[in-house]
Backbone as JSON, one array per atom type, in Angstrom:
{
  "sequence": "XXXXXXXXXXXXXXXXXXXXXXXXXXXXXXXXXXXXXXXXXXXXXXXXXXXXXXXXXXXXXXXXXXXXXXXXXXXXXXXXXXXXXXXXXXXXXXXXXXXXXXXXXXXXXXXXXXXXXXXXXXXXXXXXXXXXXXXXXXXXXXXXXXXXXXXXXXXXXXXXXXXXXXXXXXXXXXXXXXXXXXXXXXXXXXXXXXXXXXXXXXXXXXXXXXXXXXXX",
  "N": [[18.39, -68.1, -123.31], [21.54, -67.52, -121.26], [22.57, -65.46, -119.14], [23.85, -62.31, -117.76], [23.14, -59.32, -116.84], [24.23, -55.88, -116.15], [23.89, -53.14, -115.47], [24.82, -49.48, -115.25], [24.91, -46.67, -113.67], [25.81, -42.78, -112.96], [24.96, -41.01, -110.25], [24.19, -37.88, -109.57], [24.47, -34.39, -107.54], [25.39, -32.23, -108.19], [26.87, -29.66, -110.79], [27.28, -31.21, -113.63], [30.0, -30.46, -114.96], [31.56, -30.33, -112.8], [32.15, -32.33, -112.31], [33.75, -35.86, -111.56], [34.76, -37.52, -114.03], [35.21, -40.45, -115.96], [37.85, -42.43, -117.55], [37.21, -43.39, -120.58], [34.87, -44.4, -120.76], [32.62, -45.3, -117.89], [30.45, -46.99, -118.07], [30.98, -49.02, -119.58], [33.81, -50.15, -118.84], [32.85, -51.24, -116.41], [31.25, -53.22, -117.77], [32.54, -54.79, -118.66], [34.15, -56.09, -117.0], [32.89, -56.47, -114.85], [31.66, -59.73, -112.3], [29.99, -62.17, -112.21], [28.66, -62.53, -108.52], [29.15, -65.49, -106.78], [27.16, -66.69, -104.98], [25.05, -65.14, -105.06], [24.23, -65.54, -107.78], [23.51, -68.03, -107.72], [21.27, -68.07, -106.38], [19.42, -66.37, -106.97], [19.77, -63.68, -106.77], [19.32, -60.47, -107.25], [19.31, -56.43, -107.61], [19.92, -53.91, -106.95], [23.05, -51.86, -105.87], [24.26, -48.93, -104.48], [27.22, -47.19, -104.32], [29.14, -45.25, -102.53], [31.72, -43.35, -103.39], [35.17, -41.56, -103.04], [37.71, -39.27, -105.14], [40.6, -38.64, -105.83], [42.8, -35.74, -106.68], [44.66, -36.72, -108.83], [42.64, -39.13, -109.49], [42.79, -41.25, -108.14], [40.71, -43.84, -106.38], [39.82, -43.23, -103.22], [38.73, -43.45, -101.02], [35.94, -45.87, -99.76], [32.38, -47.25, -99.68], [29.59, -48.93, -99.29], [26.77, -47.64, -99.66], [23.92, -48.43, -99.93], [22.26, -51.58, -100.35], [21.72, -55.12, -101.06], [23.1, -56.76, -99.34], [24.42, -58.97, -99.6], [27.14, -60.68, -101.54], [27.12, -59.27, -103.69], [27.01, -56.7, -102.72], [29.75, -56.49, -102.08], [30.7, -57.46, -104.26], [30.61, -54.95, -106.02], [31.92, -52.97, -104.86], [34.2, -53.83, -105.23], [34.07, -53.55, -107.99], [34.23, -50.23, -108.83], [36.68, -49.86, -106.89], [38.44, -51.0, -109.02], [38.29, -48.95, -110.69], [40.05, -46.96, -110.09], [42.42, -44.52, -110.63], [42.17, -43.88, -112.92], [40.69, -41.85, -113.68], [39.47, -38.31, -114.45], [39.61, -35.34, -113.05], [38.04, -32.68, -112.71], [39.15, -28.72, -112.02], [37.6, -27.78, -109.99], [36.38, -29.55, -109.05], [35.39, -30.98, -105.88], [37.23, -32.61, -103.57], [36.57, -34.02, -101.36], [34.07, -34.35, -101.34], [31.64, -37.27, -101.9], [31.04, -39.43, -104.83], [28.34, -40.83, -106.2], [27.31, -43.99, -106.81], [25.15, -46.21, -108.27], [24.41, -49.41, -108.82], [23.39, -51.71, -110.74], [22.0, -55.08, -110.71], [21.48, -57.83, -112.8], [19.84, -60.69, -113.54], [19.59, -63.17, -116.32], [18.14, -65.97, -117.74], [18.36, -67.66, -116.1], [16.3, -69.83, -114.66], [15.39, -68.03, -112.9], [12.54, -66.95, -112.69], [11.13, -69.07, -111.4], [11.91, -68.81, -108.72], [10.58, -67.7, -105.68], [9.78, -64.67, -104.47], [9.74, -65.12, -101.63], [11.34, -66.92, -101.37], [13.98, -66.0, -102.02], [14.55, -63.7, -100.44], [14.69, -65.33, -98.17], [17.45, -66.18, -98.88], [18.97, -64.42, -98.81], [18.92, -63.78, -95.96], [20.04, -65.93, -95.26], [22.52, -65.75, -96.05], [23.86, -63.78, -94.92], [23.8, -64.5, -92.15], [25.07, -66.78, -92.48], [27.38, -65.35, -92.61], [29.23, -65.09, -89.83], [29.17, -67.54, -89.48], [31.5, -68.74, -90.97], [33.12, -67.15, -90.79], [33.78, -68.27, -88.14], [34.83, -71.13, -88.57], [37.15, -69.48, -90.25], [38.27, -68.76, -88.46], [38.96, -70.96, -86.95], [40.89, -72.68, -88.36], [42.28, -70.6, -88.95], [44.66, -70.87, -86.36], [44.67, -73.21, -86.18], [47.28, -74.42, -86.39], [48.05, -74.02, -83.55], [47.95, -76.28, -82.04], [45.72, -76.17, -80.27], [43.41, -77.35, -79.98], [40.27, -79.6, -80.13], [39.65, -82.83, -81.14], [36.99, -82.81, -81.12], [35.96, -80.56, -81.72], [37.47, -80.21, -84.49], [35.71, -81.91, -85.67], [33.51, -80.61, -85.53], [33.85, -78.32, -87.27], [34.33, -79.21, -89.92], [32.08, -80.03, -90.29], [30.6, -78.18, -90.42], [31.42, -76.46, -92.14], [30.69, -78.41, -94.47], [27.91, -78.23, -94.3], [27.64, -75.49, -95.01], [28.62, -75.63, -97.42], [31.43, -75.65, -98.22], [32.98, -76.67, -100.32], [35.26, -78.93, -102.07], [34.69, -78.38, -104.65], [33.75, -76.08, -104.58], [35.4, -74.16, -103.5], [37.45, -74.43, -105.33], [36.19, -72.95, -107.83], [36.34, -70.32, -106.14], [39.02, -69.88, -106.12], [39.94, -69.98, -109.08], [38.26, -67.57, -109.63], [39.63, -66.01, -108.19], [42.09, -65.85, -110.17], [41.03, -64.83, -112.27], [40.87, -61.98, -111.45], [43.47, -61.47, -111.42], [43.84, -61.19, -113.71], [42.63, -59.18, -114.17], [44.06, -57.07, -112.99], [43.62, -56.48, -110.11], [44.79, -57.12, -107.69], [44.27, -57.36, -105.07], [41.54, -57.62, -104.49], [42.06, -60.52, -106.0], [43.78, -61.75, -104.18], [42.29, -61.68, -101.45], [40.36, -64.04, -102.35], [42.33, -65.81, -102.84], [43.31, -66.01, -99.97], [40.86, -66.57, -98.88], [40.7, -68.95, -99.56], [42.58, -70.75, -98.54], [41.85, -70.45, -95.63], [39.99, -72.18, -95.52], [41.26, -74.21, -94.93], [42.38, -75.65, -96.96], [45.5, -76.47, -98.82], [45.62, -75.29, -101.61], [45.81, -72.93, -102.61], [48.04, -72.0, -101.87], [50.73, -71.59, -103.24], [49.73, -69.81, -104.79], [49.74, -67.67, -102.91], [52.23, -66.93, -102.15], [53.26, -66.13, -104.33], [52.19, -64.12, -105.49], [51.16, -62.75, -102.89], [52.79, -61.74, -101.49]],
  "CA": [[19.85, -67.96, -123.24], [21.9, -67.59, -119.56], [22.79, -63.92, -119.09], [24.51, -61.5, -117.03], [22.96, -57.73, -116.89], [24.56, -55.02, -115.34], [23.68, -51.3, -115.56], [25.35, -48.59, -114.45], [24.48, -44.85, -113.83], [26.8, -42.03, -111.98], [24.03, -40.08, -109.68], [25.38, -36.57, -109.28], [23.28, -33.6, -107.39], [25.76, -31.23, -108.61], [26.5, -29.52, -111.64], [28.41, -32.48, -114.48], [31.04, -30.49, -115.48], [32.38, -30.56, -111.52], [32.2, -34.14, -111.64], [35.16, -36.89, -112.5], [35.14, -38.03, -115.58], [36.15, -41.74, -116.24], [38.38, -41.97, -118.93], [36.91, -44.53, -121.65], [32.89, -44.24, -120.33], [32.42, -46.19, -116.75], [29.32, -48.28, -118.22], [31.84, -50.28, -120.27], [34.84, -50.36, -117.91], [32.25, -52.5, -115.49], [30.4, -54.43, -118.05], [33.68, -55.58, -119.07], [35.16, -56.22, -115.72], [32.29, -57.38, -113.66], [31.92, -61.21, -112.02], [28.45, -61.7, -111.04], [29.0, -63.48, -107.47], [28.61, -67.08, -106.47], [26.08, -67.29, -103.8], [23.77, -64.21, -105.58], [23.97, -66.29, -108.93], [23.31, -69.91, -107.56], [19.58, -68.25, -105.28], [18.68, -65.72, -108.49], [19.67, -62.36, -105.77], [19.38, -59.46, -107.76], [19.33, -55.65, -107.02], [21.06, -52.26, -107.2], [23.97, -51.54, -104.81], [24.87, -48.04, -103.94], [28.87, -47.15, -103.77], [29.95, -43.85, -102.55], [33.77, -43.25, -103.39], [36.03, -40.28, -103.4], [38.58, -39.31, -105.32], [41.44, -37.64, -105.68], [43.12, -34.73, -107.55], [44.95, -37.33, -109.76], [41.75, -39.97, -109.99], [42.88, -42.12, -107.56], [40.05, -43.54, -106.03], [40.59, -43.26, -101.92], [37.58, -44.28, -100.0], [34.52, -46.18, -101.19], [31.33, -47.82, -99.05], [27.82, -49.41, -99.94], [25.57, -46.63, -98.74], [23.19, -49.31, -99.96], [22.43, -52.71, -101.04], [21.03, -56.64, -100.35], [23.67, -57.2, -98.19], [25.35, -60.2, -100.25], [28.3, -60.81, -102.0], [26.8, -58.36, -105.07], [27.76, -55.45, -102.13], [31.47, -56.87, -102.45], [31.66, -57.23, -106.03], [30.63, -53.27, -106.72], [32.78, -52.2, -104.21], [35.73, -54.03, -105.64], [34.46, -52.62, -109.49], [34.46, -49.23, -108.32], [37.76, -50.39, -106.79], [39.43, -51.06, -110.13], [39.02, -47.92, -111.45], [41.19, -45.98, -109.49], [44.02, -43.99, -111.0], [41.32, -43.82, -114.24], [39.54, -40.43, -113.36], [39.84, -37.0, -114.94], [38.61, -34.84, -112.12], [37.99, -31.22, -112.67], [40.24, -28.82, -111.29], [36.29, -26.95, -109.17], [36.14, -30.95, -107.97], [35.74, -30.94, -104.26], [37.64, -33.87, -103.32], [36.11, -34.45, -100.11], [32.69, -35.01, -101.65], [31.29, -38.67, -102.72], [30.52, -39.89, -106.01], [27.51, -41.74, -105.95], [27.22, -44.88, -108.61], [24.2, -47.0, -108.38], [25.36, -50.51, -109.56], [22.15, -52.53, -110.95], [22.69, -56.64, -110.97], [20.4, -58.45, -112.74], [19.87, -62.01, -114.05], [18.57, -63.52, -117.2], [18.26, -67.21, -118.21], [18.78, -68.44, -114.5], [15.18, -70.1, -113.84], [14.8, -67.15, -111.09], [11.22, -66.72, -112.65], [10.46, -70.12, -110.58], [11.97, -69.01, -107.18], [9.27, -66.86, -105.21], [10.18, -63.62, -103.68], [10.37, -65.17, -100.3], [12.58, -67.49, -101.18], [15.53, -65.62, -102.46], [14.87, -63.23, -98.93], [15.16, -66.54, -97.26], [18.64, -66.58, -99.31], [19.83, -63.22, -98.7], [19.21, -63.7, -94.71], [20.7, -67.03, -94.75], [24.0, -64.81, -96.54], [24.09, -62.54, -93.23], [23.57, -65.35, -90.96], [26.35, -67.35, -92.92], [28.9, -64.79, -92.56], [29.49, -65.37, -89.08], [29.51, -69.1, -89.63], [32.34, -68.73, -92.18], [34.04, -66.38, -89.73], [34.3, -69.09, -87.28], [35.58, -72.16, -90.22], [38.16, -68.95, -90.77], [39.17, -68.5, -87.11], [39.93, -72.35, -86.67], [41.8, -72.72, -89.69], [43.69, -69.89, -88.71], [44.65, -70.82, -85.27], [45.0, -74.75, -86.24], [48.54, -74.28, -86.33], [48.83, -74.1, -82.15], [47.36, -77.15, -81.87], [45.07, -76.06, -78.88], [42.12, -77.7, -80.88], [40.03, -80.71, -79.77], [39.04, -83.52, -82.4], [35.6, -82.93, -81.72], [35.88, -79.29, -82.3], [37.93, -80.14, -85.89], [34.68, -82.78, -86.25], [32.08, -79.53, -85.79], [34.18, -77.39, -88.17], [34.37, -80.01, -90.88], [30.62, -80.11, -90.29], [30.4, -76.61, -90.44], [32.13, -76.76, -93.9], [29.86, -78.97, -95.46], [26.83, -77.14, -94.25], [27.78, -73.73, -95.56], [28.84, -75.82, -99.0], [32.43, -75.15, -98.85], [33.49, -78.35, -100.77], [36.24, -78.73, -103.36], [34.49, -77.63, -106.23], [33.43, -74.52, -104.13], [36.79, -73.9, -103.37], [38.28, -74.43, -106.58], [35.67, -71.8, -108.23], [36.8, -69.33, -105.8], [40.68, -70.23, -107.03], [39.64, -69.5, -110.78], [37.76, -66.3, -109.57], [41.05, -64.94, -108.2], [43.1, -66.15, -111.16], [40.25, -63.83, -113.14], [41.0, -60.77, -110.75], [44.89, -61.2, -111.46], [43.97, -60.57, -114.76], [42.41, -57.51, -114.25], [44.87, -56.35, -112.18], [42.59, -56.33, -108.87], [45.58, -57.97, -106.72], [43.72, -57.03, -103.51], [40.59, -59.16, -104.86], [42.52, -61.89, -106.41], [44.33, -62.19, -102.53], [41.05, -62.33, -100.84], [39.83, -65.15, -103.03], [43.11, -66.96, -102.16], [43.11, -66.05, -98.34], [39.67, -67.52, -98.1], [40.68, -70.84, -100.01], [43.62, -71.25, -97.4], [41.5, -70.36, -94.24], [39.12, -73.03, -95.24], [41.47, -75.68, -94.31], [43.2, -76.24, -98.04], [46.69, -75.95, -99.25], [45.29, -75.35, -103.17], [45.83, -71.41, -102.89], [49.27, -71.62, -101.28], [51.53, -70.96, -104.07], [49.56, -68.07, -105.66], [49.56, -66.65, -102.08], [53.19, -67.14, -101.9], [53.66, -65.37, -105.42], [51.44, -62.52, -105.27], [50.02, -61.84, -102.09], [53.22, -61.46, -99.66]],
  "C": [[20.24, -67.31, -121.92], [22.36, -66.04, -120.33], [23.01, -63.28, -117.88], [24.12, -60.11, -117.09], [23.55, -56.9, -115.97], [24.58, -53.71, -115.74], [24.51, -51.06, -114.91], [24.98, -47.03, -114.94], [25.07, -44.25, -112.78], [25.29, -41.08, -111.97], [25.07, -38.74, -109.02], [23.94, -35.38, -108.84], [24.11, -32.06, -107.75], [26.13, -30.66, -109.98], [27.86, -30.98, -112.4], [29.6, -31.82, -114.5], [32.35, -30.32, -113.96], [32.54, -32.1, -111.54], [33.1, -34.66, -112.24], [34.57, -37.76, -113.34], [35.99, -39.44, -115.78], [36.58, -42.13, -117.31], [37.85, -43.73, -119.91], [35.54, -44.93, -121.56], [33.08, -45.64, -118.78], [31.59, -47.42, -117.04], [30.26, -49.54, -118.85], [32.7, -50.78, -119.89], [33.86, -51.55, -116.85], [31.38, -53.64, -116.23], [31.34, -55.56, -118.27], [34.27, -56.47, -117.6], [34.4, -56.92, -114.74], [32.16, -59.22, -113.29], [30.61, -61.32, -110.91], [29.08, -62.78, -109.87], [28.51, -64.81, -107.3], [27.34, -66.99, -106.09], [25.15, -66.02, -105.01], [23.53, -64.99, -106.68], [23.26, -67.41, -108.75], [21.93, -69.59, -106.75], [19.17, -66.96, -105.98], [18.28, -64.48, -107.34], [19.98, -61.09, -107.12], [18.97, -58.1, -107.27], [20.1, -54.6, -107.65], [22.0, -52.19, -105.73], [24.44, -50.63, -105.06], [26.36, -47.52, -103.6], [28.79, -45.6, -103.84], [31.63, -43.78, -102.57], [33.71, -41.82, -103.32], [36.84, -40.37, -104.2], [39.51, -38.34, -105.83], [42.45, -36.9, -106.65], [43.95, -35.9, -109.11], [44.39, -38.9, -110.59], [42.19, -40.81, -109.5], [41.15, -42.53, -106.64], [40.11, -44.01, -104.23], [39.64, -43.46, -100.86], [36.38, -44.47, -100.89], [34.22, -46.79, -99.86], [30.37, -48.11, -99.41], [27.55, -48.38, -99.06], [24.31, -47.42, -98.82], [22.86, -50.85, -101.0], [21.92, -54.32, -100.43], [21.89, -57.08, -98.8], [24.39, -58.45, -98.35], [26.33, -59.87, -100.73], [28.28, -59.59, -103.47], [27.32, -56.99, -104.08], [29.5, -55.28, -102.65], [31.86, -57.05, -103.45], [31.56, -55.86, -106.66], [31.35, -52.45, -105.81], [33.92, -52.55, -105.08], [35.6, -53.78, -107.6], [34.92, -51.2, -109.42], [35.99, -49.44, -107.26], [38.98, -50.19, -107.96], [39.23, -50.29, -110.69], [39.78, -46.67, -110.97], [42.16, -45.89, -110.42], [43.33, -44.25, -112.87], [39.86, -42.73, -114.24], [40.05, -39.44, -113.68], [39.25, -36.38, -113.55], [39.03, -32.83, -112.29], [38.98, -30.36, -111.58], [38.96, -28.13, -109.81], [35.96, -28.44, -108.68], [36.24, -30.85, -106.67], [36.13, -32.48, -103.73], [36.98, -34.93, -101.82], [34.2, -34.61, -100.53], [32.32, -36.09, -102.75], [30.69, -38.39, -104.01], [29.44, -40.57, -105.61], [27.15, -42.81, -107.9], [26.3, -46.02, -107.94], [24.51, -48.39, -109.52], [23.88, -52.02, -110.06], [22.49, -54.03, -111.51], [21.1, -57.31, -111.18], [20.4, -59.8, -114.02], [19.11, -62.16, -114.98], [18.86, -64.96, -117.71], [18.52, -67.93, -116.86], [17.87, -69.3, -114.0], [14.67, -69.11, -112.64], [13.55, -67.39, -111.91], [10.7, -67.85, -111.96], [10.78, -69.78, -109.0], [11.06, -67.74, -106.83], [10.02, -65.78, -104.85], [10.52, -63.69, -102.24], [11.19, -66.04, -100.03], [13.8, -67.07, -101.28], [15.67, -64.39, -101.19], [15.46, -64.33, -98.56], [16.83, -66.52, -97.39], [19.45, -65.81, -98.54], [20.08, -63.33, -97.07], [20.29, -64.79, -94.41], [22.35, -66.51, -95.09], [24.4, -64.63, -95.16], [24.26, -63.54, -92.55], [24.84, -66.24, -91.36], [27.85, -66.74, -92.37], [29.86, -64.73, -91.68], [29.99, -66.86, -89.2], [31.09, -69.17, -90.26], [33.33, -68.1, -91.45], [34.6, -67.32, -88.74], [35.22, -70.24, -87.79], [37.05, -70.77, -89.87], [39.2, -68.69, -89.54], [39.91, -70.28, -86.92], [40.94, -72.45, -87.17], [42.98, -71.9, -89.29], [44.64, -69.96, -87.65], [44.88, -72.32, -84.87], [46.45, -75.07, -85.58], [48.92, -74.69, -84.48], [48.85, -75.2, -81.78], [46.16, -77.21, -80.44], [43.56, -76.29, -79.54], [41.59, -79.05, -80.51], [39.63, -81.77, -81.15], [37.56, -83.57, -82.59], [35.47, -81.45, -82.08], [36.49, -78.93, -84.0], [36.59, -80.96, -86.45], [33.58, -81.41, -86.36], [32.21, -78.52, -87.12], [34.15, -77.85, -89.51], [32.68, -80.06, -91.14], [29.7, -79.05, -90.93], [30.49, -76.36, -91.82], [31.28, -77.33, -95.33], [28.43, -78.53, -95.59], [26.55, -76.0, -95.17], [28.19, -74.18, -97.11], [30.26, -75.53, -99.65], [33.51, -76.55, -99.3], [34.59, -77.76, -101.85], [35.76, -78.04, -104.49], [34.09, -76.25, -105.92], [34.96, -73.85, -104.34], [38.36, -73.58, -104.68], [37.86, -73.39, -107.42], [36.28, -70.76, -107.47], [38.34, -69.26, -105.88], [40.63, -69.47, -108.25], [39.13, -67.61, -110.78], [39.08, -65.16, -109.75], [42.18, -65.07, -109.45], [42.18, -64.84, -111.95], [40.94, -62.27, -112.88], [41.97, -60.38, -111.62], [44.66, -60.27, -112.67], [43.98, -59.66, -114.86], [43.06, -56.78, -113.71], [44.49, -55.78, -111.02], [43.34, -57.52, -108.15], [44.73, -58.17, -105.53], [42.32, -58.2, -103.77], [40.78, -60.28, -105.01], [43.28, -62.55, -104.66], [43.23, -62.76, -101.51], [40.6, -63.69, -101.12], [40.49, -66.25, -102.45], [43.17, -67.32, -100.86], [42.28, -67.01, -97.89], [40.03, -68.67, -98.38], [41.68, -71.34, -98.98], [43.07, -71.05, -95.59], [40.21, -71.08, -94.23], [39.79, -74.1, -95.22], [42.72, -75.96, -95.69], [44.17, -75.39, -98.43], [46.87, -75.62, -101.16], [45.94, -73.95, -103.43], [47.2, -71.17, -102.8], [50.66, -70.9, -102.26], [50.85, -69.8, -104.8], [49.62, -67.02, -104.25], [50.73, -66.14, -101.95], [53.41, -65.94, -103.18], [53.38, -64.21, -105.48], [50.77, -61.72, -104.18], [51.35, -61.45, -100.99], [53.88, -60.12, -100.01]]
}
């Protein structure tokens, strides 16, 4: 049976009762809420990712970073859980606001066939991520920049090329649509915007009215 695991554990080197307190237990707030990522799901990437946040006297939460992690899209989905629980923290009143939380975010697959891909294949994956992200950066600069028309037709022929390479086809495109419709739900505007951004800076007008509705 296909499966989704996700742990979670708050690492603390000080004493608990200084520490914030998430109101309704954190492990269940993210089992509920999480969205394992595309690309880590579809090359069986699994791992722990590292988030340090702060937060603040009324449990807002006001800076967050991977201190560590693969370096895929599983970085960006435990930033943006740890994300959604802002303004859902008790925090002592001996809390030092200026010192990180640390939450170790463990992603791990079951029913996926990973037991057939090797260990150096799903590296292979994770580099080809990194090495992508640039690619995807460039697709996002055209797109954005189409508009002047200072674009040649063989430079719209490399980007289209580019596109199909990296796998960003309709049905890609349309999953990352549905993703952000998910977000809305949760009330993770800032996620659900991203989702749409990217579907409109790969060329398609699919996203345009939810960008129009919720993102301006």
């Amino acid at each position: 049976m296909k499966g989704v695991i996700l742990a979670l554990f708050v690492l603390s080197t000080a004493v608990k009762a200084q520490q914030p307190v998430f109101k309704g237990g954190l492990e269940n707030f993210i089992t509920k809420n999480k969205m394992y990522p595309m690309y880590s799901l579809q090359n069986c990437i699994e791992g722990q990712v590292i988030v340090a946040f702060k937060v603040d006297r009324v449990g807002n939460v006001f800076y967050s970073e991977v201190r560590n992690g693969p370096g895929t899209d599983l970085d960006k989905e435990a930033l943006r859980l740890i994300r959604l629980t802002s303004g859902k923290w008790t925090v002592p009143a001996e809390h030092d606001t200026a010192t990180s939380v640390l939450v170790p975010i463990n992603f791990q697959l079951s029913g996926y066939d990973c037991a057939s891909k090797s260990q150096e294949v799903i590296a292979q994956a994770i580099r080809a991520y990194k090495n992508n992200e640039s690619l995807t950066a460039a697709v996002r600069n055209f797109y954005r920049n189409k508009a002047s028309g200072t674009f040649t037709k063989a430079e719209e022929s490399r980007i289209l090329a580019l596109k199909e390479t990296l796998g960003y086809d309709e049905a890609y495109l349309q999953q990352r649509l549905s993703d952000g419709r998910k977000k809305l739900e949760q009330n993770d505007k800032q996620g659900a915007c991203e989702e749409f951004q990217f579907v409109k800076d790969m060329g398609s007008e699919i996203a345009d009215e939810l960008l129009a509705r919720h993102c301006n």
